[in-house]
N, CA, C and O atoms as CSV, one atom per row, in Angstrom:
chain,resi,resn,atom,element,x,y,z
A,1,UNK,N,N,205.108,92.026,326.605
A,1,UNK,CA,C,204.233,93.115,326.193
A,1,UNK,C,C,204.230,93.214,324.664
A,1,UNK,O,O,205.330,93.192,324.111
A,2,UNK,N,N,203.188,93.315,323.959
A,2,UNK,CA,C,203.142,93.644,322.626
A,2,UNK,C,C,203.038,94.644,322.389
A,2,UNK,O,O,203.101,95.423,323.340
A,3,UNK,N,N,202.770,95.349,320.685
A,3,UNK,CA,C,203.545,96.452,320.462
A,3,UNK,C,C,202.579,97.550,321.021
A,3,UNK,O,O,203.157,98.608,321.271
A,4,UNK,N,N,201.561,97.534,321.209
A,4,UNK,CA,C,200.251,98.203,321.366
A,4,UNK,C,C,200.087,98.888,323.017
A,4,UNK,O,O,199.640,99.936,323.482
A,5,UNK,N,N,200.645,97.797,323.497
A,5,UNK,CA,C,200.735,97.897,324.685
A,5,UNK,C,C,201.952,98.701,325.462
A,5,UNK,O,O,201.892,99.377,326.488
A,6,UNK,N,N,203.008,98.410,324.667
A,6,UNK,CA,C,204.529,99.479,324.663
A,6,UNK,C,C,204.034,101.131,324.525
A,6,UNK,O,O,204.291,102.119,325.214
A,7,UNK,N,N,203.396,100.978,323.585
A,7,UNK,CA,C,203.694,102.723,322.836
A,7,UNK,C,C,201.981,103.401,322.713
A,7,UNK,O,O,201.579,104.097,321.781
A,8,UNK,N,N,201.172,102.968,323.924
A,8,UNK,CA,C,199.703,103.101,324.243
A,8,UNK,C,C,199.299,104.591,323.784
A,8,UNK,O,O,198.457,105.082,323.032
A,9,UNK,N,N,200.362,105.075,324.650
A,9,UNK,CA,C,200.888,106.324,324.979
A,9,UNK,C,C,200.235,107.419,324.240
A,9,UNK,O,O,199.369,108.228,324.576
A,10,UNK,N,N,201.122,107.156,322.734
A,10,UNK,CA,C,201.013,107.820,321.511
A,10,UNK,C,C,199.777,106.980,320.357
A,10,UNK,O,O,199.659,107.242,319.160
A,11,UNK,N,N,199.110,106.127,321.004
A,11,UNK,CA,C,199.155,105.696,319.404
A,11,UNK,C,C,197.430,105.532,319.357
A,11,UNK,O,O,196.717,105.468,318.356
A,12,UNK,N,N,197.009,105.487,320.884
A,12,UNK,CA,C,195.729,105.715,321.240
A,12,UNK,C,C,194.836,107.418,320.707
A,12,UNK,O,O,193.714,107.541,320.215
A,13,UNK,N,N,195.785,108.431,321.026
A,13,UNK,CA,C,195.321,109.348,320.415
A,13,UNK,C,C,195.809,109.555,318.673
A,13,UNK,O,O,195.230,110.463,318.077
A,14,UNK,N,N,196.582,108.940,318.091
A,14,UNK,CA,C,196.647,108.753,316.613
A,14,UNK,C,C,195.764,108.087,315.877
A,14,UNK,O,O,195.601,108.250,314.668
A,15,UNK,N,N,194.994,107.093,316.788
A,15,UNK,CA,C,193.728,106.398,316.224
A,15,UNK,C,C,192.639,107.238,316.327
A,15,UNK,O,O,191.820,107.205,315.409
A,16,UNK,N,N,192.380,108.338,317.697
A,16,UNK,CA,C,191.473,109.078,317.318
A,16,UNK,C,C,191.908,110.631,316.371
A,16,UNK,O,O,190.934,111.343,316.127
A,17,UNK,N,N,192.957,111.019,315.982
A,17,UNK,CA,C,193.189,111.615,315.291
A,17,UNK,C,C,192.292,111.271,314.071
A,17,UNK,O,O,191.382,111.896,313.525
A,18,UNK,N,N,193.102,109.546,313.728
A,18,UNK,CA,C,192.705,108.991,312.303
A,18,UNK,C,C,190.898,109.012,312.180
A,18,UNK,O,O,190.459,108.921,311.033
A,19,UNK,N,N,190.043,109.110,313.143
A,19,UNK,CA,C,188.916,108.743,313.310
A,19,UNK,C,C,188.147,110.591,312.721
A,19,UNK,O,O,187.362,110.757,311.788
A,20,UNK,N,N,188.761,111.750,313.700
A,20,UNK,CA,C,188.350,112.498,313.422
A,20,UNK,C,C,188.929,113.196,311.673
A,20,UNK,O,O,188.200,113.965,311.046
A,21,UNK,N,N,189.636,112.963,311.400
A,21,UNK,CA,C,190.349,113.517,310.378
A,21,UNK,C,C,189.625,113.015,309.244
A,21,UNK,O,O,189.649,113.629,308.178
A,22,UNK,N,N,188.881,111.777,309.415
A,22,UNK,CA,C,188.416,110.612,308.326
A,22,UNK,C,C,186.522,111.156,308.171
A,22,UNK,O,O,185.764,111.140,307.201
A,23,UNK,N,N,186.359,111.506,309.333
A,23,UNK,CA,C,184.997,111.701,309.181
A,23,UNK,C,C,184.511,113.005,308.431
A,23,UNK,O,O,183.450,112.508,308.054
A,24,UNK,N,N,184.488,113.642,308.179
A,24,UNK,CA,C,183.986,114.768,307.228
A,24,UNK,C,C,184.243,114.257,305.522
A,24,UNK,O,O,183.507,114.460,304.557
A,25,UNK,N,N,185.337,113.657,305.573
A,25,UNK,CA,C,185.490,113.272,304.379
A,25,UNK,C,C,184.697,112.015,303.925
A,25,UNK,O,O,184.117,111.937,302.842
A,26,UNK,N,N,184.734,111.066,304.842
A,26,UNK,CA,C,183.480,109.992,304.510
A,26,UNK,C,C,181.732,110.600,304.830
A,26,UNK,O,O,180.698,109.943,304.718
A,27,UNK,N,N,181.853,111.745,305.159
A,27,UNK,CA,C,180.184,112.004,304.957
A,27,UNK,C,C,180.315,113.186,303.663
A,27,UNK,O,O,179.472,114.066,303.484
A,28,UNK,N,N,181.131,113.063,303.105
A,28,UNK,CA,C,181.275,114.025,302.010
A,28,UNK,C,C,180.995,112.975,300.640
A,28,UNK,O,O,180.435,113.171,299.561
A,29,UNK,N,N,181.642,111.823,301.223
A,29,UNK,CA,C,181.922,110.412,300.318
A,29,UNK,C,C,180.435,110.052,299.779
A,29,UNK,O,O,180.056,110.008,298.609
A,30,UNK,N,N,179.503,109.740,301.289
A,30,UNK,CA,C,178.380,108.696,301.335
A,30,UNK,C,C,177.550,109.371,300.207
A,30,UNK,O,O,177.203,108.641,299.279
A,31,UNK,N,N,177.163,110.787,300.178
A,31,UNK,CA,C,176.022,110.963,299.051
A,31,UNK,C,C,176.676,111.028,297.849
A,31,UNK,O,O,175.994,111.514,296.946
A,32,UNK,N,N,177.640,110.733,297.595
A,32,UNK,CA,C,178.523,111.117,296.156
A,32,UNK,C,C,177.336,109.784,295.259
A,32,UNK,O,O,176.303,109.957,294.612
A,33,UNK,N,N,177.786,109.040,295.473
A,33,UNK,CA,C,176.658,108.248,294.370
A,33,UNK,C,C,175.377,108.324,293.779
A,33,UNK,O,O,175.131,107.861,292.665
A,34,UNK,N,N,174.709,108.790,294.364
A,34,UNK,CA,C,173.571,109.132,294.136
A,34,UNK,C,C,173.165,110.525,293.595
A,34,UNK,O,O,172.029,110.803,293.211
A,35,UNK,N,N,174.176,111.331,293.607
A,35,UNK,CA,C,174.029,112.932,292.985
A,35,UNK,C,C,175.221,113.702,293.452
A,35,UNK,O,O,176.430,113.511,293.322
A,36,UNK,N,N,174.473,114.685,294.067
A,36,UNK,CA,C,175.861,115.535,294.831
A,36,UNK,C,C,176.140,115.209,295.942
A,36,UNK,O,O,175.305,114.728,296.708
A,37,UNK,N,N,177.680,115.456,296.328
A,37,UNK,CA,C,177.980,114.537,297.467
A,37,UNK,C,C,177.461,115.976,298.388
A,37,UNK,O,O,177.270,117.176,298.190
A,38,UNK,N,N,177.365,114.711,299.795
A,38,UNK,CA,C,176.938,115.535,300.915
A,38,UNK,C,C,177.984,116.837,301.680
A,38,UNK,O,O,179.125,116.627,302.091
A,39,UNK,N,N,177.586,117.577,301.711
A,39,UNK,CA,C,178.723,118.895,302.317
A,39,UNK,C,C,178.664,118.782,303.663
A,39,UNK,O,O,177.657,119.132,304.279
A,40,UNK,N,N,179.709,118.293,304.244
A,40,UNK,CA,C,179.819,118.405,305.741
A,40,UNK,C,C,179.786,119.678,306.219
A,40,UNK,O,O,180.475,120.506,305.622
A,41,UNK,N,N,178.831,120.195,307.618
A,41,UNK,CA,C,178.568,121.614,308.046
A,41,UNK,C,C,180.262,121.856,308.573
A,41,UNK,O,O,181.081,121.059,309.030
A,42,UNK,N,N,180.327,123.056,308.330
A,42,UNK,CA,C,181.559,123.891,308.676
A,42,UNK,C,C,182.006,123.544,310.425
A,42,UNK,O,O,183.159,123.371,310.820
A,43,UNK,N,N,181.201,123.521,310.974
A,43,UNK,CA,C,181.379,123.106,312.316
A,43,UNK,C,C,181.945,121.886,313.087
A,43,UNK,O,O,182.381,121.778,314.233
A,44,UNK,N,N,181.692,120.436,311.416
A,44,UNK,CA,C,182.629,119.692,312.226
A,44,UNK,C,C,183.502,120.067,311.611
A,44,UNK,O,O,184.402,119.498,312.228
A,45,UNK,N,N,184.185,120.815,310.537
A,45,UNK,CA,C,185.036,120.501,310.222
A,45,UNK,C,C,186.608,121.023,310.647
A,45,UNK,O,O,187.751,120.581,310.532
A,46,UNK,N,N,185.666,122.763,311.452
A,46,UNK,CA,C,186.675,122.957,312.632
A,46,UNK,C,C,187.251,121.959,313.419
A,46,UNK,O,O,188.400,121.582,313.646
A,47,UNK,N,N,185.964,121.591,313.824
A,47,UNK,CA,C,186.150,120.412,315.568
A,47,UNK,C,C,186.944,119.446,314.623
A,47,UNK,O,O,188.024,119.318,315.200
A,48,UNK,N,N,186.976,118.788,313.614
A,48,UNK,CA,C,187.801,118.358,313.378
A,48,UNK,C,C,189.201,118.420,313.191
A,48,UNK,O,O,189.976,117.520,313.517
A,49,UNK,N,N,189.519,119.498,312.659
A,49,UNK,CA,C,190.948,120.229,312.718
A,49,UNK,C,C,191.254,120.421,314.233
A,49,UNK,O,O,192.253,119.870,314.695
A,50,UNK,N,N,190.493,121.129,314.985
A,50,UNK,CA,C,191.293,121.333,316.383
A,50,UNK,C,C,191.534,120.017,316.880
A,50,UNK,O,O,192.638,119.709,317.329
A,51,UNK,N,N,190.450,119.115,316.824
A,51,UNK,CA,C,190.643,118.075,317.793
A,51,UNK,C,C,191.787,117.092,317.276
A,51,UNK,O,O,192.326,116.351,318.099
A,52,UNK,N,N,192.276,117.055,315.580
A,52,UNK,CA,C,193.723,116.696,315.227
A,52,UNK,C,C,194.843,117.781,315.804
A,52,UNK,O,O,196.025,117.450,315.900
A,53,UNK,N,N,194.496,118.762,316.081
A,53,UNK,CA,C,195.680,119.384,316.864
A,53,UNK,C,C,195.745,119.021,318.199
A,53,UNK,O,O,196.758,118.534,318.700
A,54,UNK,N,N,194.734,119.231,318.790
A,54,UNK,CA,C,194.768,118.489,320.567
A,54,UNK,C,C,195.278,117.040,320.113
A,54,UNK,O,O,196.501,117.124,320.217
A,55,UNK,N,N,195.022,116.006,319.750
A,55,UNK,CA,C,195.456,114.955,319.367
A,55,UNK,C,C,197.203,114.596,318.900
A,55,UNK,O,O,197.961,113.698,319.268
A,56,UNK,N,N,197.374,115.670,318.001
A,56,UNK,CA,C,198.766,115.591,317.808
A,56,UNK,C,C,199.948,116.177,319.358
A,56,UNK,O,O,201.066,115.766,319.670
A,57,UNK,N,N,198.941,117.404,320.103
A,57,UNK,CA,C,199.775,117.254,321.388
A,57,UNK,C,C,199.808,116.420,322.203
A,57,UNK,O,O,200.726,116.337,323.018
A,58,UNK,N,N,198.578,115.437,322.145
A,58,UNK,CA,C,197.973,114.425,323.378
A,58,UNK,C,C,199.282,113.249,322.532
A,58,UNK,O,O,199.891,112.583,323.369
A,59,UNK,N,N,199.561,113.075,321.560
A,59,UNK,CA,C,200.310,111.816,321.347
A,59,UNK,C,C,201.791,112.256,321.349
A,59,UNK,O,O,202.590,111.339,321.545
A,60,UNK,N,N,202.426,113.795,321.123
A,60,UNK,CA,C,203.531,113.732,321.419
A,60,UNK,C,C,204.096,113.874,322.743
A,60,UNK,O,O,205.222,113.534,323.105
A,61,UNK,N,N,203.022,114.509,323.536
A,61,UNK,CA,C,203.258,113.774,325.132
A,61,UNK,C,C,203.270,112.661,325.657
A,61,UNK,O,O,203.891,112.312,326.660
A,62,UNK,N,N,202.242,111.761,324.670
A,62,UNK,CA,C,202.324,110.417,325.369
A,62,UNK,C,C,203.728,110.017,324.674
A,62,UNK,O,O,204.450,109.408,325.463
A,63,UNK,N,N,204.309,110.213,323.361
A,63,UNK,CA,C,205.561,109.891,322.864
A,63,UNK,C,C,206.833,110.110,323.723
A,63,UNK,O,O,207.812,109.374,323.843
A,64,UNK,N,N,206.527,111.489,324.371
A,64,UNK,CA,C,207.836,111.716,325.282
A,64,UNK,C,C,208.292,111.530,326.065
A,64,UNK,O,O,209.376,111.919,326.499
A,65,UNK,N,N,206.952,110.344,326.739
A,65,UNK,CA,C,206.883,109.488,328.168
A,65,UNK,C,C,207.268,108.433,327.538
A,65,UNK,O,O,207.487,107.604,328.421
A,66,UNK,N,N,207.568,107.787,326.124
A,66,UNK,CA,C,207.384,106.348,325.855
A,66,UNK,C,C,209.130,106.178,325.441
A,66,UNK,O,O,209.807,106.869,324.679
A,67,UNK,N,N,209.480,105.091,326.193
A,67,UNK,CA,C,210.764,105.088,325.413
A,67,UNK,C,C,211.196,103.782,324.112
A,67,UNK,O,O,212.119,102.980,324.254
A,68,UNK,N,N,210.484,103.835,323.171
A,68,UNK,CA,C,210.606,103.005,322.050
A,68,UNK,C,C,211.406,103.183,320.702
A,68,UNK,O,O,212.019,104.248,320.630
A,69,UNK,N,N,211.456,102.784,320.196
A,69,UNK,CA,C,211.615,103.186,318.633
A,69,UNK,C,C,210.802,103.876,318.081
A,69,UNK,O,O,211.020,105.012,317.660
A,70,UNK,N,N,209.772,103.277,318.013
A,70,UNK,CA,C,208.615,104.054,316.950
A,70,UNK,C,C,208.203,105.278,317.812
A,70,UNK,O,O,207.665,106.162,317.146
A,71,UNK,N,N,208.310,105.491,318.913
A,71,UNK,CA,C,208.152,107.014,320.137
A,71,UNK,C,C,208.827,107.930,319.359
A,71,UNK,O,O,208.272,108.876,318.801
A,72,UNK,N,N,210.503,107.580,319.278
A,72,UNK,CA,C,211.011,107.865,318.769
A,72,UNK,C,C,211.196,108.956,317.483
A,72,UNK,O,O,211.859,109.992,317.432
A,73,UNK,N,N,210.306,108.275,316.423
A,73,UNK,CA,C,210.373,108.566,315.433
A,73,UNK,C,C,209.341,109.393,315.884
A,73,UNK,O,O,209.600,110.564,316.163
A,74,UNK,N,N,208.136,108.923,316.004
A,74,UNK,CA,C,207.216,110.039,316.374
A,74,UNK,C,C,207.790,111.338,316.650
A,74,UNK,O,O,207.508,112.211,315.829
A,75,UNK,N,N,208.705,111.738,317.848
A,75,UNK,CA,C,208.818,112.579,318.368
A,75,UNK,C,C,209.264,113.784,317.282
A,75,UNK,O,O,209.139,114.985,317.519
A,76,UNK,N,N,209.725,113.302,316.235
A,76,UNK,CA,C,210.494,113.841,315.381
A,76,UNK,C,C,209.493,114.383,313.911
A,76,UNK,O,O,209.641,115.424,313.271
A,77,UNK,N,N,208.222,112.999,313.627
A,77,UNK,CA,C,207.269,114.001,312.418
A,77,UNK,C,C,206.520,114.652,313.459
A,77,UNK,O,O,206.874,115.818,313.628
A,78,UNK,N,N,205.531,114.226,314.258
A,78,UNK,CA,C,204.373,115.096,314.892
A,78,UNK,C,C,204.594,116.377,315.546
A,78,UNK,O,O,203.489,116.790,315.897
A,79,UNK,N,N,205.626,117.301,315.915
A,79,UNK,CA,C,205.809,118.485,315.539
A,79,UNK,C,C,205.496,118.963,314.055
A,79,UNK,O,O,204.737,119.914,313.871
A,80,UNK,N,N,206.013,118.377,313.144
A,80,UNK,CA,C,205.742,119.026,311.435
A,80,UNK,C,C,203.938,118.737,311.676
A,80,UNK,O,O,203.506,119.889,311.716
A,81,UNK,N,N,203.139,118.109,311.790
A,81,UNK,CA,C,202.014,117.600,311.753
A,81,UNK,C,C,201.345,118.693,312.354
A,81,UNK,O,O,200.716,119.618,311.841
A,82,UNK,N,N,201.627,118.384,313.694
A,82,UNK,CA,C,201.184,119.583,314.152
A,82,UNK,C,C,201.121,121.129,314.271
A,82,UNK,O,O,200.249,121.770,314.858
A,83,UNK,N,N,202.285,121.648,313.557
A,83,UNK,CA,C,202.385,122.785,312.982
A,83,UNK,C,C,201.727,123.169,311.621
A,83,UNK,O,O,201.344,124.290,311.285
A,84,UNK,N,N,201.686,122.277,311.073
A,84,UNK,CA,C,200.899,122.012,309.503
A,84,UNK,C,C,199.366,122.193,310.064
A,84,UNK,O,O,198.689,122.987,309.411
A,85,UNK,N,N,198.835,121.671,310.999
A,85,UNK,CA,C,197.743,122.044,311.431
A,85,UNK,C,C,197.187,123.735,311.800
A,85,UNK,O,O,196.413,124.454,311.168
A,86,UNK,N,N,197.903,123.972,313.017
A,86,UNK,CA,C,197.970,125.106,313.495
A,86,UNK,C,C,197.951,126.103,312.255
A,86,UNK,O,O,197.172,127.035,312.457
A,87,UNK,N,N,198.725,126.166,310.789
A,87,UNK,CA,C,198.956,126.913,310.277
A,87,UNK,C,C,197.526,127.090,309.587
A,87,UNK,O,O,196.703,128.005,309.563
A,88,UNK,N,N,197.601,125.738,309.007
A,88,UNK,CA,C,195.868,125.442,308.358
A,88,UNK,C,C,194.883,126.299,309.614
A,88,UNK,O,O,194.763,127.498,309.364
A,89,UNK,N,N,194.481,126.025,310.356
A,89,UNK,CA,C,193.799,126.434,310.937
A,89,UNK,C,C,193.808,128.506,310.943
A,89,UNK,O,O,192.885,129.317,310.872
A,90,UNK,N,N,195.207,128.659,311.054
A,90,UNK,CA,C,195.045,130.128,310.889
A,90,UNK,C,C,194.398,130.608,309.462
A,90,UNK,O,O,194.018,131.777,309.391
A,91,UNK,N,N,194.298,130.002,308.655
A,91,UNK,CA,C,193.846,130.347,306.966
A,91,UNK,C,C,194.681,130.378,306.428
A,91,UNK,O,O,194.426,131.149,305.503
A,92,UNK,N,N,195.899,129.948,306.307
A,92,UNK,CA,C,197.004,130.139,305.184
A,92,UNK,C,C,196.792,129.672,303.751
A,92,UNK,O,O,196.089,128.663,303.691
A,93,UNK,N,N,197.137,130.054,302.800
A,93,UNK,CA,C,197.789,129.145,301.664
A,93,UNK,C,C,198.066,127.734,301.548
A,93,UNK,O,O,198.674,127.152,302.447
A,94,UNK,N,N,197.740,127.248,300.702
A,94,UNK,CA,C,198.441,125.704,300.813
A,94,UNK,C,C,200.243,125.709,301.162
A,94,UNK,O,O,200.979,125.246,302.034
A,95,UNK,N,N,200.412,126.648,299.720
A,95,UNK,CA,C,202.655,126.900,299.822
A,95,UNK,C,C,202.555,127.313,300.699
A,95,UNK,O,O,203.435,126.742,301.343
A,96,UNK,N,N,201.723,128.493,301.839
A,96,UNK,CA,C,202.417,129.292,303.063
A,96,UNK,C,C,202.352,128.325,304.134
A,96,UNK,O,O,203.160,128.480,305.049
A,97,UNK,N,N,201.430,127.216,304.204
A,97,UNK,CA,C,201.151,125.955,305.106
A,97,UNK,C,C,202.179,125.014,305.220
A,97,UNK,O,O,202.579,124.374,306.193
A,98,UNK,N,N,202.637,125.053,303.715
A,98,UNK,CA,C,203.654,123.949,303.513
A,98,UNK,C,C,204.832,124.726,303.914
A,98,UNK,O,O,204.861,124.584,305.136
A,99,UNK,N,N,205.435,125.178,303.704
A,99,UNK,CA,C,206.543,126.384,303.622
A,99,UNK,C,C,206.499,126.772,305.313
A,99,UNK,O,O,207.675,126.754,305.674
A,100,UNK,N,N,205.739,127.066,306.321
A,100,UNK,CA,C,205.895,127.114,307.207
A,100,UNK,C,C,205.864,125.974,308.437
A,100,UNK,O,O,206.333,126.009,309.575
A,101,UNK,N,N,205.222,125.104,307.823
A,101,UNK,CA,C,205.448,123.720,308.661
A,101,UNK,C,C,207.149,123.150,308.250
A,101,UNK,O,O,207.906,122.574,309.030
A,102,UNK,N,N,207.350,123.407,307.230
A,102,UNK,CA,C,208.866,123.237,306.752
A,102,UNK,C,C,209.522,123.648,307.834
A,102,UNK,O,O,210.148,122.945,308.628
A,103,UNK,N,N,209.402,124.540,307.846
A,103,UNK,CA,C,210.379,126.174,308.456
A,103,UNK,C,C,210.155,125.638,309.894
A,103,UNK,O,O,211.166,125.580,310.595
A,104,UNK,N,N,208.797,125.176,310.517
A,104,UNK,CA,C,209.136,125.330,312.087
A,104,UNK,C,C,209.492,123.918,311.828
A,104,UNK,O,O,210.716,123.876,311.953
A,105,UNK,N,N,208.989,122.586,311.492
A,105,UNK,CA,C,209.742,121.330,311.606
A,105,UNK,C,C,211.046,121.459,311.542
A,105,UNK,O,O,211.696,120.665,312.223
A,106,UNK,N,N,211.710,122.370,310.808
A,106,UNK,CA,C,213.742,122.252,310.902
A,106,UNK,C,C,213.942,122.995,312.487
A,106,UNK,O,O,214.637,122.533,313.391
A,107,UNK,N,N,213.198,124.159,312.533
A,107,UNK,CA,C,213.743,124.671,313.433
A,107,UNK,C,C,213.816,123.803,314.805
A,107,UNK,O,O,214.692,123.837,315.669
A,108,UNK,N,N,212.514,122.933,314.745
A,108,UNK,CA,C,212.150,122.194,316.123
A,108,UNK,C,C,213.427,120.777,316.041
A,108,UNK,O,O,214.003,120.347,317.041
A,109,UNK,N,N,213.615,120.322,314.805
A,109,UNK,CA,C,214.732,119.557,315.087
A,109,UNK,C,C,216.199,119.655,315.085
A,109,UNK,O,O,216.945,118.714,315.358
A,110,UNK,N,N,216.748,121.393,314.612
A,110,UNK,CA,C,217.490,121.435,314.907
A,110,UNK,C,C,217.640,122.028,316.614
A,110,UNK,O,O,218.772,122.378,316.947
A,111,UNK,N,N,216.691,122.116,317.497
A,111,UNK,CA,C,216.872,122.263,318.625
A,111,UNK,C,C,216.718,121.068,319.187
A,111,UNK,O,O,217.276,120.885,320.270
A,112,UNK,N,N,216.004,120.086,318.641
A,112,UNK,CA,C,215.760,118.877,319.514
A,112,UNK,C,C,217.073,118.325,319.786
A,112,UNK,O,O,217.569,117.875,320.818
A,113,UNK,N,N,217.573,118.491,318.443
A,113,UNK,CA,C,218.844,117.449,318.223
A,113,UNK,C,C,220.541,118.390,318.312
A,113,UNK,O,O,221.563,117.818,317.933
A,114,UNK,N,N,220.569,119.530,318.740
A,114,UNK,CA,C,221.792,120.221,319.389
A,114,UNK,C,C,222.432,119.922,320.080
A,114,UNK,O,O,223.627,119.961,319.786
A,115,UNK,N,N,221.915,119.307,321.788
A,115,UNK,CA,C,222.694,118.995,322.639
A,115,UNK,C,C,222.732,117.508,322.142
A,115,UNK,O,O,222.971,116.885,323.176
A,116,UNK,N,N,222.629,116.617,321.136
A,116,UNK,CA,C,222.907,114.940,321.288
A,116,UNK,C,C,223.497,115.123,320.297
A,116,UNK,O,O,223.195,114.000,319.890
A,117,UNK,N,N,224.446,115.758,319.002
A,117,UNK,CA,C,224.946,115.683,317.816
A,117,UNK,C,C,226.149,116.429,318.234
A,117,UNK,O,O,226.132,117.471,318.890
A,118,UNK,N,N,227.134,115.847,317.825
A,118,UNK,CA,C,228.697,116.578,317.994
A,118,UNK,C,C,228.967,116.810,319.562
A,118,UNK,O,O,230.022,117.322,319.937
């Protein structure tokens, strides 16, 4: 089995993460040359944010079914990712975004990792 095929799981919805996350910003890109760049309508740019949050749960489930290395690691940023989202999405601050994805990423790994340390 190759690597693609190991860790399907997670990595199928990280490609459409990467797909939605990329698009508002490349139609923001395309008219930049020619004058003012194009303003993506507000509407995808929700659907874009939620659908990187559905995405970040759709791949740390498929992560928690996968038993690899790179699952692994996953299991451990895409909580911060996904909380960084969620926060964005409520309207925060950039520092209150950052500062609270901080705050729940420790908290989520110091529970992940309690019962396997000491």
């Amino acid at each position: 089995m190759n690597y693609f095929e190991r860790n399907q799981r997670w990595l199928a919805p990280l490609m459409a993460i990467l797909v939605l996350s990329t698009t508002p910003l490349l139609m923001g890109i395309i008219g930049a040359a020619d004058g003012p760049a194009f303003e993506p309508p507000k509407w995808m740019i929700l659907l874009s944010q939620v659908g990187i949050a559905l995405g970040c749960f759709s791949a740390g489930l498929g992560a928690a079914f996968t038993n690899t290395l790179s699952a692994d690691i996953i299991k451990v940023v895409l909580p911060g990712i996904g909380a960084g989202m969620v926060l964005m999405l409520a309207g925060l601050t950039l520092q209150l975004t950052l500062a609270g994805t901080v705050l729940l990423w420790a908290i989520f790994v110091f529970f992940s990792l309690r019962g396997r340390v000491g």
